[in-house]
PADOKE-457192 format. One line per 5 residues: number of its first residue (from 1); for each residue x, y, z of N, C-alpha, C, O, CB. Coordinates in Angstrom, 1 decimal. Glycine has a CB too. Layout:
<sites>
NUM = X,Y,Z,X,Y,Z,X,Y,Z,X,Y,Z,X,Y,Z  ...
</sites>
This chain:
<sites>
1 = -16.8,-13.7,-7.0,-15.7,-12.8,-6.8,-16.1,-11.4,-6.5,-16.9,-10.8,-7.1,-14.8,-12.8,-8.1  -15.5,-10.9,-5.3,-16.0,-9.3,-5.1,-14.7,-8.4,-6.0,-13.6,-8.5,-6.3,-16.0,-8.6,-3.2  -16.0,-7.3,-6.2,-15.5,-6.1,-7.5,-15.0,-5.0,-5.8,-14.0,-4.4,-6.0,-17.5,-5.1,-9.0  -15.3,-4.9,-5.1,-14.9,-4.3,-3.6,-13.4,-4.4,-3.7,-12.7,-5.4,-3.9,-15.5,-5.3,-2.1  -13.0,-3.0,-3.5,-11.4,-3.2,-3.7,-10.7,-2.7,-2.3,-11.2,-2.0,-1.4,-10.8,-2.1,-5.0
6 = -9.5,-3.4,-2.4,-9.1,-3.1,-0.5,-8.3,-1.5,-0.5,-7.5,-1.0,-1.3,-7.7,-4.7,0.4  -8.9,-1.0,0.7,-8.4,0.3,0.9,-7.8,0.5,2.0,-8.3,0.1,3.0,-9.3,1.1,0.9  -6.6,1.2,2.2,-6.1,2.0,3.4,-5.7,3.4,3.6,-5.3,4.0,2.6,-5.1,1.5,3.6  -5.8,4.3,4.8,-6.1,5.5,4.7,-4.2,5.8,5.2,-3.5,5.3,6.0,-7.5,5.9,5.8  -3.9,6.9,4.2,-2.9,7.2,4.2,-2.6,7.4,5.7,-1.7,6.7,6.1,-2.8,8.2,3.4
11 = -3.1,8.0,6.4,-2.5,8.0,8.2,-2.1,6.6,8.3,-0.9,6.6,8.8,-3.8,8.4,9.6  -2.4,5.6,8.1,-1.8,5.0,8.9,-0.3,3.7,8.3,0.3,2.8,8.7,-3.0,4.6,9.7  -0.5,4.7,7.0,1.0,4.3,6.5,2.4,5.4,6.9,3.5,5.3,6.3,1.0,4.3,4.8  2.3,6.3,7.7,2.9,7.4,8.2,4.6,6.1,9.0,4.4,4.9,9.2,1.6,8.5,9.6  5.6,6.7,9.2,6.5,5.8,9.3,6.3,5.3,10.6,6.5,4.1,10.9,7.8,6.3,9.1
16 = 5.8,6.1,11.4,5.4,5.8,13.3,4.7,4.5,13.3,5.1,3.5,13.9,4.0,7.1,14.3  3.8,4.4,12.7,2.4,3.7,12.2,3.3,2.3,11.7,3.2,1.2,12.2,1.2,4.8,10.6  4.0,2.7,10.7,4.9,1.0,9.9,5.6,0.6,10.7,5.6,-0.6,10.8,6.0,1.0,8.6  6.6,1.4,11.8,7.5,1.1,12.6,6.8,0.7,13.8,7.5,0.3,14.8,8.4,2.2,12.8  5.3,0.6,13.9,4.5,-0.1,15.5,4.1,-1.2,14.9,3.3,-1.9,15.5,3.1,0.7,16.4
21 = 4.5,-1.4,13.8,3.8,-3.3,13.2,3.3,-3.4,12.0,3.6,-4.4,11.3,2.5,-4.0,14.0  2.4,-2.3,11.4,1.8,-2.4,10.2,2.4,-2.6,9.4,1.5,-3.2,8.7,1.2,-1.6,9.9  3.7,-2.6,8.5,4.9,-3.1,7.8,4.7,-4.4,7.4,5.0,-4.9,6.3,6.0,-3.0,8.5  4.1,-5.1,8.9,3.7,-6.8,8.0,2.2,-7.0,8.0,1.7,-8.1,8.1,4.3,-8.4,9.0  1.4,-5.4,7.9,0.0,-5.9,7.2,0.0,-5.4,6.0,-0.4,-6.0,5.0,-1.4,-5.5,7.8
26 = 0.4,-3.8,5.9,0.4,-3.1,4.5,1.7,-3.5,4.0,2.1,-2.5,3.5,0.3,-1.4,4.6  2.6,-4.5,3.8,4.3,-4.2,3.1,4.1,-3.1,1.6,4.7,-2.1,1.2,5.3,-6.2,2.5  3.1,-3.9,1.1,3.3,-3.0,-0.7,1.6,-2.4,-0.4,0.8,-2.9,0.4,3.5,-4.4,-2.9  1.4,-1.2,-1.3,-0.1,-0.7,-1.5,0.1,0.2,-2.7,1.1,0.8,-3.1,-0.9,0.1,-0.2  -1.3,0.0,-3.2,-1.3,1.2,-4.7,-1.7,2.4,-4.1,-2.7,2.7,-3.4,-2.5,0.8,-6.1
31 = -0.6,3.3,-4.8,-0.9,5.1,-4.4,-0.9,5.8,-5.8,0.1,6.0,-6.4,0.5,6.0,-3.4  -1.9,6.0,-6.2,-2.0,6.6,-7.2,-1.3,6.2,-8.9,-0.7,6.7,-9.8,-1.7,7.7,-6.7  -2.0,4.8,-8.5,-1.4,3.6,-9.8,-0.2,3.6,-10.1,0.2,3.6,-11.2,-2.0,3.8,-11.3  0.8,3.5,-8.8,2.0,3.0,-8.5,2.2,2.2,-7.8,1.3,2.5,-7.0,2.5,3.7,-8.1  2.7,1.1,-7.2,2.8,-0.2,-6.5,4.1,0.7,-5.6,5.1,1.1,-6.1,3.3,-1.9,-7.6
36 = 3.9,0.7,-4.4,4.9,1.0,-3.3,4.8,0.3,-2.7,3.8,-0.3,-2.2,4.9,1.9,-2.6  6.6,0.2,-2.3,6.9,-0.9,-1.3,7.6,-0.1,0.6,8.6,0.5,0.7,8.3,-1.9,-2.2  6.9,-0.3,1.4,7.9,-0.5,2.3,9.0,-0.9,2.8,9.1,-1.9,3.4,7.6,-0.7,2.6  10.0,-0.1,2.7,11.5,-0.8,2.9,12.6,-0.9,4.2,13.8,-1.2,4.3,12.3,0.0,2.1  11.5,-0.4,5.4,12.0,0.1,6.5,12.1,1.4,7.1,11.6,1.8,8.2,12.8,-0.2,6.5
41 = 12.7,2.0,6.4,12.5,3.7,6.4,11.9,5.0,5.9,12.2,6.1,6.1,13.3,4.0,6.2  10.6,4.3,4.7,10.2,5.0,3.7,9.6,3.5,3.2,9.7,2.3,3.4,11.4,5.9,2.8  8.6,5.1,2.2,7.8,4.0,0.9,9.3,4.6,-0.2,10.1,5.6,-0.3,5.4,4.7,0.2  9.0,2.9,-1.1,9.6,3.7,-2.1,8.8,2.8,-3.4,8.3,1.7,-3.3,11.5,3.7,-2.0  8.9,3.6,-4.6,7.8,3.5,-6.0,8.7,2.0,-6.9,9.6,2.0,-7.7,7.9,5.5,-7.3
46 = 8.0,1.0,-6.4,8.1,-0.2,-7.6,7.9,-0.2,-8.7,8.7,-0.9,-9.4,7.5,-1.2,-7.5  7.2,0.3,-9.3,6.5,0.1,-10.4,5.3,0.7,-10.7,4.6,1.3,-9.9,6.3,-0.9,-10.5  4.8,0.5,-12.1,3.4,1.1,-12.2,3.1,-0.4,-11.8,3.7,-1.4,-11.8,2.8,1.9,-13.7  0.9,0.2,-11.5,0.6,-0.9,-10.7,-0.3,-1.6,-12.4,-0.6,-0.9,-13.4,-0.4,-0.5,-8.9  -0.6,-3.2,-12.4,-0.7,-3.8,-13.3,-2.3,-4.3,-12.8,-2.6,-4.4,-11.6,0.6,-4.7,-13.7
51 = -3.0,-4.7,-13.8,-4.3,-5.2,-13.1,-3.7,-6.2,-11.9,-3.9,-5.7,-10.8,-5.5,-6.0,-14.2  -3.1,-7.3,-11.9,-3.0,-7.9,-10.8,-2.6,-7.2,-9.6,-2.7,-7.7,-8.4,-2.2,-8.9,-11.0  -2.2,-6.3,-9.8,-1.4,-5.6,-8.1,-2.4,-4.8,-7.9,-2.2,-4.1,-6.9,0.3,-4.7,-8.1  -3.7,-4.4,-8.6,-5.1,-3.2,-8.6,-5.8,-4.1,-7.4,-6.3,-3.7,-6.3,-6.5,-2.9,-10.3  -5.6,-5.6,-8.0,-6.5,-6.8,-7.2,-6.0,-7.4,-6.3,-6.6,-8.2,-5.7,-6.8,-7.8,-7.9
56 = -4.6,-7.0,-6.0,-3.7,-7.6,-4.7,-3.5,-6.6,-3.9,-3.5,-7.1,-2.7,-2.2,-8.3,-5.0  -3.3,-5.4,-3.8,-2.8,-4.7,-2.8,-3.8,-3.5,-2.4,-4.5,-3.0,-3.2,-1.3,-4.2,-3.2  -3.7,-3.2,-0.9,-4.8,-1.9,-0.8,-4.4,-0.9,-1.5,-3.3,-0.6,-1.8,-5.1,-1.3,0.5  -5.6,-0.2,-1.9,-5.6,1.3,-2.4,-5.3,2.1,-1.1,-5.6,1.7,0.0,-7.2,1.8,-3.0  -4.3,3.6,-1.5,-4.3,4.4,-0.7,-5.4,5.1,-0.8,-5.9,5.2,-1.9,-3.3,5.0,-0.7
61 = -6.1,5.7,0.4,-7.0,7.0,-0.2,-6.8,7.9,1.3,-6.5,7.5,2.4,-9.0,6.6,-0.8  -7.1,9.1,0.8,-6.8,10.1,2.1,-7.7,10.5,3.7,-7.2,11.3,4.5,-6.8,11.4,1.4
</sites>
């Protein structure tokens, strides 16, 4: 099992960026141990994130 956690760089969750396709690679990611979802027009805050969603969804980082 890798301890390697998946990462994405905030640029390219910008709305331009979700609205050219990325929406169906990133839909949810953790931003600062919050689970955000993509809804079309915006991120918006699901939840706090739980170990399983640390281990399912990319990290934002800048």
């Amino acid at each position: 099992m890798s301890t390697e956690r998946k990462t994405v760089k905030r640029a390219h969750l910008s709305p331009l960026h979700m609205a050219a396709g990325a929406e169906r690679k990133h839909p949810r990611v953790i931003d600062a141990g919050h689970v955000k979802e993509w809804v079309g027009i915006g991120w918006i805050e699901v939840r706090e994130a739980t170990k399983a969603d640390l281990a399912a969804y990319p990290h934002v980082i800048d």
